[in-house]
GUNU-721140 format. One record per residue (C-alpha): y, z, x. Coordinates in steps of 0.02 Angstrom, whole numbers, padded with zeros to 5 digits, always signed. Layout:
residues N
YZX...
This chain:
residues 844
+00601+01100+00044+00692+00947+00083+00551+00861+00161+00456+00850-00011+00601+00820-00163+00743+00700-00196+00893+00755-00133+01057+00668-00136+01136+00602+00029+01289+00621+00074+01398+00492+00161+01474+00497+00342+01312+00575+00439+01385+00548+00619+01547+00614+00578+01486+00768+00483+01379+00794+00650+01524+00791+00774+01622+00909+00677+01483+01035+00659+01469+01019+00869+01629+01055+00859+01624+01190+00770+01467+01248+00872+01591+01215+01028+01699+01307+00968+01572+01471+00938+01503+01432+01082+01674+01474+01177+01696+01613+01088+01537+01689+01139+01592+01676+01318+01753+01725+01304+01721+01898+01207+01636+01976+01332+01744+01956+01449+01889+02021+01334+01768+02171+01318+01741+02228+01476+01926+02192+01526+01987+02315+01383+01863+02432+01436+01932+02453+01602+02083+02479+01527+02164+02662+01506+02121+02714+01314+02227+02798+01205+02078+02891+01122+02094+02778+00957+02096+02588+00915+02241+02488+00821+02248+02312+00731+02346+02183+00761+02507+02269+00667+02480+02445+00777+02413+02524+00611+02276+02639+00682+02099+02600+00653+01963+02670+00550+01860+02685+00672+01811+02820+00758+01687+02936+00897+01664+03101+00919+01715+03077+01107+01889+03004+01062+02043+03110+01069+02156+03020+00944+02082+03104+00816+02113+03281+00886+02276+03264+00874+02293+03172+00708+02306+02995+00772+02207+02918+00596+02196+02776+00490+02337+02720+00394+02457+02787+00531+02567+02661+00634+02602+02691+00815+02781+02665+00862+02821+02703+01022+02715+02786+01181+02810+02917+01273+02983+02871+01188+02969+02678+01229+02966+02575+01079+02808+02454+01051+02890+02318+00912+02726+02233+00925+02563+02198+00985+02581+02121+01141+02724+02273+01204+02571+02385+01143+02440+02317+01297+02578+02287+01406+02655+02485+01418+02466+02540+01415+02445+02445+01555+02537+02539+01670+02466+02673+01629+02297+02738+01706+02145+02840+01633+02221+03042+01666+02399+03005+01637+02459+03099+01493+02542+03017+01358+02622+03048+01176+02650+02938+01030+02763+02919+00896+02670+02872+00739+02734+02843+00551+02639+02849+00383+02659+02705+00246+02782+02821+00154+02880+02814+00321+02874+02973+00376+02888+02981+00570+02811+03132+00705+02781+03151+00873+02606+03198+00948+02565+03331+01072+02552+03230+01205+02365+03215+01315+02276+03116+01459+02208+02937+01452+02028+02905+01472+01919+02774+01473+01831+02689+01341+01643+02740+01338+01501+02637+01372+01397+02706+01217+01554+02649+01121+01569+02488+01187+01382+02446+01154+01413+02535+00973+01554+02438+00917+01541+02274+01022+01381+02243+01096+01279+02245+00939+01383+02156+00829+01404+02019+00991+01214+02018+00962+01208+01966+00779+01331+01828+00821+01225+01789+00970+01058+01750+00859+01172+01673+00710+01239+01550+00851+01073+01518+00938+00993+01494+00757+01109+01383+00700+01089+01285+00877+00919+01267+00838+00895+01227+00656+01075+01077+00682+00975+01023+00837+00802+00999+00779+00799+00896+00638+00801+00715+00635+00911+00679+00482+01072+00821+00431+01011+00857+00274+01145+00956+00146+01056+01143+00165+01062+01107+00361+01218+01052+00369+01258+01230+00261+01180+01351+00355+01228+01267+00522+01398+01303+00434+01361+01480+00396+01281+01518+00579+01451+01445+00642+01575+01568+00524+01447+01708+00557+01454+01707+00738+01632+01682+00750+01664+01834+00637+01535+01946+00706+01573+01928+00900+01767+01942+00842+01745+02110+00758+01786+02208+00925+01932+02109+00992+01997+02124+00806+02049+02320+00854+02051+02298+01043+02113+02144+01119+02197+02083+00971+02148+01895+01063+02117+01785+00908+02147+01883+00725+02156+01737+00631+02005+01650+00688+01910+01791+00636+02002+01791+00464+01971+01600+00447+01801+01638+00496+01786+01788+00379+01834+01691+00238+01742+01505+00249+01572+01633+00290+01593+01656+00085+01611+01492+00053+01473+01429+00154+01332+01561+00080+01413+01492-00074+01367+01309-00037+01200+01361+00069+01135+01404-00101+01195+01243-00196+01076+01156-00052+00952+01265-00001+00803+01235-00014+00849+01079-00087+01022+01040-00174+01030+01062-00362+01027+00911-00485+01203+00898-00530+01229+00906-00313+01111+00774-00289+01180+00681-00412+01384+00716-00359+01364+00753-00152+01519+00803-00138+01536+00956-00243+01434+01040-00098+01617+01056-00034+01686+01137-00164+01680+01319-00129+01767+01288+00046+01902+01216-00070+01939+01388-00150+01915+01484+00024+02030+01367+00082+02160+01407-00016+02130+01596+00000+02149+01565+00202+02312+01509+00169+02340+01667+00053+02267+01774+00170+02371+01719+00324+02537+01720+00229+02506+01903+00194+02452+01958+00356+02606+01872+00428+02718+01974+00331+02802+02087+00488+02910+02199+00367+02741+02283+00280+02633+02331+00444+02497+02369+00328+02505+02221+00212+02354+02129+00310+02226+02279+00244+02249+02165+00065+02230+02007+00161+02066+02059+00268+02017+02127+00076+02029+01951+00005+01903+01911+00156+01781+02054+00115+01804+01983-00063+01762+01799-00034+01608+01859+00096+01542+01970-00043+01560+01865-00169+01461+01703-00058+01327+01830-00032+01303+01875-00215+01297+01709-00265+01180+01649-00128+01050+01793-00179+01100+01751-00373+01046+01577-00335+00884+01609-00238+00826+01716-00366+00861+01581-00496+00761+01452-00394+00623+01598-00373+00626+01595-00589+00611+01417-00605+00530+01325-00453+00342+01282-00472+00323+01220-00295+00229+01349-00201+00289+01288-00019+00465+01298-00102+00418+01479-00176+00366+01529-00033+00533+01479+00059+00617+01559-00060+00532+01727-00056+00536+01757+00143+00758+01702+00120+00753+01833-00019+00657+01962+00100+00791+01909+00238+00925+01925+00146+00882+02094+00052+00845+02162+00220+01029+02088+00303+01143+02108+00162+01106+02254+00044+01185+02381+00168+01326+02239+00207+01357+02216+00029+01371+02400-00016+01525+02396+00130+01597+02239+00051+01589+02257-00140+01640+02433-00118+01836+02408-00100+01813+02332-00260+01785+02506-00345+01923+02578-00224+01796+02665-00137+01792+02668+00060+01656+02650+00179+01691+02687+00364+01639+02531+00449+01478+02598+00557+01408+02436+00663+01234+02540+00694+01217+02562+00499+01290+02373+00438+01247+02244+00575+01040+02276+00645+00994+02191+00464+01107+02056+00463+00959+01976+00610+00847+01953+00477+00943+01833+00364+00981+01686+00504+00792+01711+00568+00715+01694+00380+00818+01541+00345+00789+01456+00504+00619+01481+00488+00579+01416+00301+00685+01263+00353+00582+01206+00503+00432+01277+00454+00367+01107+00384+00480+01019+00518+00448+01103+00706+00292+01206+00706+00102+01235+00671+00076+01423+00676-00118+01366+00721-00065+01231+00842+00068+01354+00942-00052+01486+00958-00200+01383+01031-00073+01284+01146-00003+01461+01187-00189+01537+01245-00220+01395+01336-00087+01374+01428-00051+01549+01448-00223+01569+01529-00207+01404+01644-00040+01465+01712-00094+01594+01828-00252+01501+01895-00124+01345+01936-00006+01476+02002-00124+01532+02121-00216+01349+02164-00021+01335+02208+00010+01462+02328-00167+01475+02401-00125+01281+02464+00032+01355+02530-00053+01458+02652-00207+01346+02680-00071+01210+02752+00054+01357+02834-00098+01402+02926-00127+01226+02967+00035+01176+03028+00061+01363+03105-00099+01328+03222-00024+01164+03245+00150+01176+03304+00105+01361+03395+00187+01495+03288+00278+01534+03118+00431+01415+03110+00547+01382+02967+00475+01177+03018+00310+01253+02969+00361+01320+02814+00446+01172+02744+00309+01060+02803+00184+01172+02710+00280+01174+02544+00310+00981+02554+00131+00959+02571+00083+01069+02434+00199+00998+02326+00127+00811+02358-00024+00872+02317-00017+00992+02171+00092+00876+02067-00046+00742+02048-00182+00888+02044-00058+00969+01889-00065+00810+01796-00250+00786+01829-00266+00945+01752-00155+00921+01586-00228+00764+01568-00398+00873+01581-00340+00989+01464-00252+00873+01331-00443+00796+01311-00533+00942+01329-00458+01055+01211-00320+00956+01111-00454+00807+01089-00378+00742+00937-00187+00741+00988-00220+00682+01144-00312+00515+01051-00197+00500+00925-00072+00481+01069-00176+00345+01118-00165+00251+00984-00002+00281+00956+00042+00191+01158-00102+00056+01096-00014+00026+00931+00164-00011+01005+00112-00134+01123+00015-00224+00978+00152-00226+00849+00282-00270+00991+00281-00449+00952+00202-00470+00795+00285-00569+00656+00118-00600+00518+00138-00490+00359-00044-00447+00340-00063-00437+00540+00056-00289+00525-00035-00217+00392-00215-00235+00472-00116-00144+00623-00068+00006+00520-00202+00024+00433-00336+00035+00580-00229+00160+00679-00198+00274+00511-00385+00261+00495-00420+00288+00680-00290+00447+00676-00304+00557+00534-00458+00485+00440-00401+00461+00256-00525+00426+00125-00404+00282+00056-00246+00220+00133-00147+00072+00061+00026-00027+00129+00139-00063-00008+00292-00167+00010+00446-00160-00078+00474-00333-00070+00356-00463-00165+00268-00557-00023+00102-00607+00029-00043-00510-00012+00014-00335+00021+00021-00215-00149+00213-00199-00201+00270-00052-00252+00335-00030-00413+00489+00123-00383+00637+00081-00474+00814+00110-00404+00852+00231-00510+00686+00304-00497+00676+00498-00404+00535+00458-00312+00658+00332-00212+00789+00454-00152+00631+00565-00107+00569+00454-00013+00722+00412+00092+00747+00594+00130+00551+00630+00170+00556+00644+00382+00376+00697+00385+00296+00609+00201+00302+00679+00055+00158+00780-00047+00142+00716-00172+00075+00870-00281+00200+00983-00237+00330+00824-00273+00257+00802-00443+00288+00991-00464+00447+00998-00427+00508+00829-00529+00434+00928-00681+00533+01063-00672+00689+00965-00646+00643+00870-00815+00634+00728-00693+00537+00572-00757+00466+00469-00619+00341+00324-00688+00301+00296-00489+00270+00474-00444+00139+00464-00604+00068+00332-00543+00032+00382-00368-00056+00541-00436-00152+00443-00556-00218+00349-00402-00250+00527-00329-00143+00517-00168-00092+00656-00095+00026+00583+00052+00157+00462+00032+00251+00398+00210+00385+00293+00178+00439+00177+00310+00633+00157+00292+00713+00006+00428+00910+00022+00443+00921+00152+00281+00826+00025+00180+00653+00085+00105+00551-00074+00143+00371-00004+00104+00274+00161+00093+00100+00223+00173-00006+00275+00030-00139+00390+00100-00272+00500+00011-00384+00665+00024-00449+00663+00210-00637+00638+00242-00638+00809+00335-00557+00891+00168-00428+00982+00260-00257+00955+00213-00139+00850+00326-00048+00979+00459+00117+00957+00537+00061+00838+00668-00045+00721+00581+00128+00699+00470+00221+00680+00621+00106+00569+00684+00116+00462+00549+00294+00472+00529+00304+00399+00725+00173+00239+00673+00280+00209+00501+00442+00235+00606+00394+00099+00721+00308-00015+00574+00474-00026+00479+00570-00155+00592+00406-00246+00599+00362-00249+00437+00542-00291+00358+00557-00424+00509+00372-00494+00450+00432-00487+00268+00601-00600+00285+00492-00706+00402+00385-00730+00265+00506-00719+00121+00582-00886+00222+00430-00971+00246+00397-00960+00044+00591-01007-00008+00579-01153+00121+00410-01208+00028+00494-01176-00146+00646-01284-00086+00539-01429-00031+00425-01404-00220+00592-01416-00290+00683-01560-00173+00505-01645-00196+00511-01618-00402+00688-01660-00400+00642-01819-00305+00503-01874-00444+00638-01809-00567+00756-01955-00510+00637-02076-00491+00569-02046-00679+00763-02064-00734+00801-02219-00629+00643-02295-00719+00721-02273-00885+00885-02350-00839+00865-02542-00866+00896-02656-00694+00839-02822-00748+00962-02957-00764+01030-03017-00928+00925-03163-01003+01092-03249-01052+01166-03389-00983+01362-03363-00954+01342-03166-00981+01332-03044-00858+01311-02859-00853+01321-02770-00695+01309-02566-00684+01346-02417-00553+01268-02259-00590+01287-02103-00475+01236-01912-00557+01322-01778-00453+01165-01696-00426+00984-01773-00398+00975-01801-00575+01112-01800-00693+01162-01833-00903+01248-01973-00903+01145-02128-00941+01155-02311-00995+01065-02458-01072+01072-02635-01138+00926-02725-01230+00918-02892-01341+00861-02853-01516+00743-02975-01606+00884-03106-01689+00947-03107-01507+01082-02972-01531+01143-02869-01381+01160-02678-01383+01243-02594-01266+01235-02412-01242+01342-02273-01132+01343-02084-01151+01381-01931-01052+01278-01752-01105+01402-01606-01064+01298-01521-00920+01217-01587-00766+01053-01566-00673+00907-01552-00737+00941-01484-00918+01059-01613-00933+00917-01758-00870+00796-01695-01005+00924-01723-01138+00975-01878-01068+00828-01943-01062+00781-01912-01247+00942-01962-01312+00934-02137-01219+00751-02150-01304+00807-02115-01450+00962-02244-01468+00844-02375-01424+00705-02344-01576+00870-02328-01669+00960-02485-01619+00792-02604-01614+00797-02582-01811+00936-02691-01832+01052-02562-01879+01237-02584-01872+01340-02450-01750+01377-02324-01832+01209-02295-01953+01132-02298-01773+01240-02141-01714+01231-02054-01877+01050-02054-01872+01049-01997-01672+01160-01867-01717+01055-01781-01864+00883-01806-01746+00967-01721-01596+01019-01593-01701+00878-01502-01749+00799-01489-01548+00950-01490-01440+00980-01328-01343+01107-01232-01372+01312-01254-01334+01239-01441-01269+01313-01614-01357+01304-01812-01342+01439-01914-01327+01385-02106-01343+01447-02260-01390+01342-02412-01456+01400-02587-01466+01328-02743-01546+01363-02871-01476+01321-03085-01551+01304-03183-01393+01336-03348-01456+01502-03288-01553+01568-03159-01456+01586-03045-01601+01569-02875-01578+01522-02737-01681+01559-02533-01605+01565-02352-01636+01597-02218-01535+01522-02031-01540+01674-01944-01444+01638-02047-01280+01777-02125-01161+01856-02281-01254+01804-02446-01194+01916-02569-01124+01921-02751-01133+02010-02842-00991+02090-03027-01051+02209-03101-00933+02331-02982-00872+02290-02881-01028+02200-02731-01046+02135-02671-01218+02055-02491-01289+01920-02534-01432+01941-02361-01552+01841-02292-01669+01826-02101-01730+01655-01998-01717+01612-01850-01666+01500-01812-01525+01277-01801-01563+01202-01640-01592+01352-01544-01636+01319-01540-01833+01221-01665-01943+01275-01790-02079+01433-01853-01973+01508-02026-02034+01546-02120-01897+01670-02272-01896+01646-02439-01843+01757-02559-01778+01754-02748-01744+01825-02849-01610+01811-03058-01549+01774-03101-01365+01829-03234-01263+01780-03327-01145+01824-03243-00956+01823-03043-01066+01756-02910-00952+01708-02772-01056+01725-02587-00949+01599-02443-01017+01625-02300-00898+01591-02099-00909+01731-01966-00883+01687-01931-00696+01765-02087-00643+01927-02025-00723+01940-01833-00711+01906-01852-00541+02013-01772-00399+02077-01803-00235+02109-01671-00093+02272-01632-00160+02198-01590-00334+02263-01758-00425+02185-01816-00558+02102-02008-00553+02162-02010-00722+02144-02152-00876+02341-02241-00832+02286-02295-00653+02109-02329-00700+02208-02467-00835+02324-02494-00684+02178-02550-00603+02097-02657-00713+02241-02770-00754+02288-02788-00568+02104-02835-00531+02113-03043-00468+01924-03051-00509+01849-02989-00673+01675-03054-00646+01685-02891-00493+01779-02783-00574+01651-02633-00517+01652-02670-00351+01848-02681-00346+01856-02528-00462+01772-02428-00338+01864-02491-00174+02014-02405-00272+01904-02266-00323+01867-02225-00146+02023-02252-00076+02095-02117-00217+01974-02000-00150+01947-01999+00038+01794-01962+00151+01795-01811+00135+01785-01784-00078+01624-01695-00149+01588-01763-00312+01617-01639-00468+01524-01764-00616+01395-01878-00624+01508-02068-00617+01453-02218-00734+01479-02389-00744+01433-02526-00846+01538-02702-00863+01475-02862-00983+01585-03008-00918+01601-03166-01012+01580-03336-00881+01743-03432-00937+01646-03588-00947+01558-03511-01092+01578-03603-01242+01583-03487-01414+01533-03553-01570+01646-03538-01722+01645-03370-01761+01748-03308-01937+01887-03212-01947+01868-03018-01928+01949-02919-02047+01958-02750-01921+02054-02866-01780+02165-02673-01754+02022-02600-01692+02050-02687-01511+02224-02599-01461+02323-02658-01311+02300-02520-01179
């Protein structure tokens, strides 16, 4: 049973409907038009024996027929009737057409061998009635219910599961084949529908028992192998219709309808093969019991139908009796319609006590209803002076008015006299719409729920759980590749969970969720799906009453989660909003205090040096970034300058920032010359560093009241001095901190002068591009600085050109960092000594 196991769905529901309607339409016109192709060949003059479509004679036969008298028998072929040729079938009707029932005819027949005779010739008659209901009315019957069946099951479900869609498929072939069966040796209208029909009928018994009552694992797991059988019937249509085509072999179609029998025979093994396989193995007793009314249904329709069928096979011939083969074939549409809606349409207890009350208030309304007619023909009869047709109509009008108000008085009456509970539940089910119309608060929609569950079917315990993580509602834990999920999805009225947890079991199925739920002992599970999305599920337990949960209370509750879903997933984004928009604001406002603690740690006080000036720009890419800066005087009045860049940005980048700029300064306070400063960085970062992250720095040491300067460089950006007109790159080798310890790192020296402007800067000034994709790159940046009329601004000039590189409209890739020490060119120097590494400052 669909309703309570996982099932897989297949894709394209809409279309798979329309072409089952049209397939139904198709029937449907059938049905009509094979009467009426019945009763016109029965007022047609009979030859005393029916033909196929190639003029071979038919097998079948009646005492009251005069073919056989004079030898007119299957396999012979009829040739001509009284010496005019019939070629084919439609030269067949149209000579016996002229003819009329008495008129005496003779035929020329011919065997297979080809051997050719003349009959005796003998009167035309007409084709009896008994007959007629023999050999087309009853198997126009089975069609009939296999149509109407079909109709029913395709038309009352909510969702087209696979076994639906299956036996809608078989009602469709069956009808088709079944109503044809007469025309196929009379009117000879449509033989190859009732071939094409003959032949899918095996393939959809085939597929009716991959799906029913619910699809096997491997065909919920691959959907589309459901279609596989009609594959190999297809190809045997084609088979079949290029034989039966063949006009030099008249009795070459006899191998092609055999292929038919075959394929129906074999559909109808394999269904009841199947079914009894499902009987061995299935725990569920709802599904056991499903399967044991098909099996009656089917033993009943097809054991007489198979002997005709499998018989060929063992070149043994049945005559083809419709009396003998067709009455059982009712049984199998009516037991499969009936275990698939029997947990879908109907409560046997509900229809009979609707059916005794309303069959008793019937009559009394019926009369209420006519005794007003007379009470107000009377009236109006007295009135107007006589029985008029005026008085009539005025009489029925005014009974009408006034029974249809005292009819719903009544139902109303009767819906709360003797269907109490519906009627309630109805109730709250108007009651609950209006509330949850235009309500948008999580756990509002969840008190909602819960009260009219409660008020409805009165559960012992009932619980909302959401499938998304928000507010206060229990989440429920189902996995997507859990069972219990596609369950779910395909449950129309909730699924039981006991006979769920059966039938998982004996699929080897492992479902932590199902456990769970029957660990919490629940016995219903409604899930509430919005737009094919499972957003919660309606956990319910035993009822207070103790008796199980019938049809309607499951429909009932199908209706409130139905109309809960849109709510609830429309209160769960409105609520999943409000919670990102107050995580984006903890985060804007952490990211905030995150800046502010980084600005603190970049130095902004002015330089306590007369005729030296240091002047910075400092602008992360995000709120925070890694690139960083600092300048400090050590105790004998040095000044160290630091840059460095940490290869990531945001906030990992800010935390390592912000330790590496920490530790520089301890460092450098000691007195240390460059490069023992970056070595010993280097092997502290080292050991707490995350992972794939590096430094690069540089450090210089600079003497105020000499110039001199003393520099090493951990893989950073070089520095550049400008001098004049000149520009100059101070090198020295190192690799970047963190990467590995005990690096050496080399130091260079280099003499200022007064009017130097020493440029520190961090490679998002440089590798930054315009809208084109150009590169800022390090020869204009040099460009730049010689060009520059004013060194003591040589930021504020730098980034004029900066911006004018970029445009408006450029979003910033790296954090951008800036740091200049300029050199007032009324500064006097003292005598500083000669510096051996005077290569280390290279003209740019």
């Amino acid at each position: 049973m669909e309703t309570i196991t996982s099932a897989a769905q297949l894709p394209g529901d809409r279309t798979r409907r329309v072409f089952i309607s049209a397939l139904f339409t198709l029937a449907g016109l059938v049905l009509i038009a094979a009467p009426v192709l019945a009763f016109q060949f029965s007022q047609q003059p009979f030859p005393g024996f029916l033909v196929e479509p190639t003029l071979v004679i038919n097998g079948l036969t009646s005492p009251t027929w005069l073919g056989p008298r004079v030898g007119l028998t299957y396999p012979l072929r009829v040739f001509a009737v009284n010496n005019r040729m019939v070629p084919d079938n439609a030269a067949w009707h149209a000579v016996l057409d002229e003819y009329s029932p008495g008129d005496k005819v003779s035929f020329r027949i011919a065997s297979a061998a080809g051997i050719q005779r003349e009959t005796p010739a003998y009167s035309l008659q007409t084709f009896p009635i008994s007959d007629l209901l023999r050999l087309f009315g009853l198997p126009f019957l089975v069609g009939l219910v296999f149509f109407v069946t079909g109709v029913w099951v395709f038309g009352s479900v909510r969702q087209l599961t696979p076994s639906v869609e299956m036996f809608a498929l078989t009602s469709v072939f069956a009808a088709i084949s079944t109503a044809l069966t007469f025309d196929l040796s009379s009117t000879h209208a449509a033989p190859n529908l009732w071939l094409a029909a003959l032949s899918q009928l095996g393939g959809a018994l085939f597929s009716l028992g991959l799906t029913f009552p619910e699809p096997w694992p491997f065909i919920r797991r691959y959907p589309h192998l459901v279609y596989a059988p009609f594959a190999l019937t297809g190809a045997l249509l084609v088979a079949q219709i290029v034989i039966s085509q063949n006009s030099a072999d008249p009795w070459a179609y006899v191998d092609a309808w055999r292929l038919g029998y075959y394929a129906t025979a074999a559909g109808i093994l394999l269904f009841l093969g199947q079914m009894l396989l499902r009987l061995w193995i299935n725990g569920s007793s709802n599904v056991r019991f499903q399967i044991r009314l098909v099996l009656l249904g089917s033993a009943l329709a097809f054991i007489p139908t198979s002997v005709f069928f499998v018989a060929p096979m063992f070149q043994v011939w049945i005559d083809w009796d419709p009396l003998l083969f067709l009455p059982g074939l009712l049984f199998f549409p009516l037991s499969i319609a009936i275990a698939i809606l029997r947990y879908h349409l109907w409560d046997i207890e509900v229809a009979i006590n609707r059916a005794l009350v309303y069959t008793t208030l019937t009559p009394l309304l019926g009369g209420v209803f006519l005794a007003l007619i007379l009470l107000f023909q009377g009236f109006f009869t007295t009135l107007i002076g006589g029985t008029t047709p005026l008085a009539v109509a005025l009489s029925t009008l005014g009974t009408t008015m006034l029974f249809t108000p005292l009819r719903n008085r009544v139902q109303s009456f009767v819906d709360r006299r003797f269907f109490r509970t519906r009627y309630d539940a109805a109730q709250t089910l108007a009651s609950f719409s209006v509330a949850l119309r235009d309500e948008l608060e999580l756990e509002h929609v969840h008190s909602l729920l819960i009260n009219a569950v409660r008020e409805c079917v009165q559960p012992e315990s009932v619980e909302l759980c959401s499938c998304h993580q928000a507010g206060s509602l229990t989440p429920i834990r189902v996995a997507e590749d859990d069972p219990l999920r596609s369950a779910l999805l395909w449950a129309q009225d909730g699924l039981l969970i006991q006979e769920a947890g059966k039938r998982s079991l004996i699929d080897g199925i492992h479902s932590p969720a199902l456990q769970e739920l029957q660990e919490k002992k629940i016995i219903l599970a409604v899930p509430l799906i919005s737009q094919g999305e499972l957003v919660g599920v309606l956990n319910l337990g035993r009822r207070r009453s103790g008796q199980h949960y019938s049809l309607d209370d499951r429909r009932l509750l199908a209706m409130l989660a139905s109309q809960t879903a849109p709510a609830l997933r429309i209160a769960q984004l409105a609520l999943q909003q409000k919670e990102e928009a107050l995580a984006r604001q903890r985060v804007e406002q952490e990211m905030r205090i995150a800046r502010i603690i980084q600005h603190t740690f970049l130095p902004r006080e002015k330089l306590p040096i007369p005729g030296w000036t240091v002047e910075t720009y400092y602008a992360p890419a995000r709120a925070v970034g890694g690139d960083f800066y600092d300048y400090f005087l050590l105790e004998d009045g040095r000044l160290g300058i630091v840059a460095g860049d940490v290869t990531d940005k945001g906030v990992p980048a800010a935390l390592v920032m912000t330790a590496t700029r920490t530790l520089m300064r301890s460092i450098a306070l000691q007195g240390l010359p460059p490069g023992e400063v970056l070595a010993r960085a280097n092997n502290l970062l080292d050991a707490d560093i995350p992972e794939k992250m590096f430094v690069t720095c540089q450090y210089l040491l600079i003497e105020p009241g000499t110039g001199r300067v003393q520099f090493a460089n951990a893989g950073h950006n070089l520095p550049y001095i400008r001098r004049g007109d000149q520009v100059l790159e101070l090198r020295a080798t190192g690799m970047p901190l963190g990467l590995m310890p005990g690096f050496f790192y080399e130091e260079g020296q280099v003499q200022l002068l007064p009017g130097d402007c020493v440029l520190l800067y961090s490679d998002g000034l440089v590798e930054a591009h315009d809208v084109g994709g150009e590169m800022f790159g390090y020869p204009r940046l040099k460009e730049s600085l010689a060009t520059f009329p004013e060194p003591a601004k040589i930021i504020e000039k730098l980034l004029e050109s900066f911006s004018a590189f970029t445009g408006q409209s450029w979003e910033q890739e790296d954090d951008v960092t800036l740091l200049s020490v300029y050199i007032d060119p009324t500064r006097p120097l003292a005598h500083a000594p000669v510096l051996e590494d005077q290569h280390h400052a290279i003209p740019a």
